[in-house]
C-alpha positions, -999 to 999 in steps of 0.1 A, spaced: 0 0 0 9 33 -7 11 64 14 -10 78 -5 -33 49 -2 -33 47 36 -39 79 40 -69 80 19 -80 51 41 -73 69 71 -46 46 80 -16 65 99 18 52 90 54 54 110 67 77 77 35 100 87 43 102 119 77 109 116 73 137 93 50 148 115 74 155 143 99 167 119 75 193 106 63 200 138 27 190 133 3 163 144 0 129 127 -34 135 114 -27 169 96 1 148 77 -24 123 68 -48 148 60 -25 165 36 -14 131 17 -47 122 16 -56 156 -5 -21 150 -24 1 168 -8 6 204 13 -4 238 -9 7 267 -1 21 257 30 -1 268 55 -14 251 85 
């Protein structure tokens, strides 16, 4: 499965959460964002 995939299925994967705390944001926001395809703009 793909992050993309898991994401869309609401599935939370260690590379989300790691991102996560290396962005500085939670787990489901980084989900969120790979589910939409990606961050725009760059706001949170």
């Amino acid at each position: 499965m793909t992050q993309l995939e898991a994401a869309r299925k609401g599935v939370m994967t260690a590379e989300m959460a790691r991102v996560a705390v290396r962005e500085n944001a939670t787990p489901a926001f980084i989900r969120d964002c790979v589910a939409r395809g990606g961050l725009k703009g760059g706001s949170r």
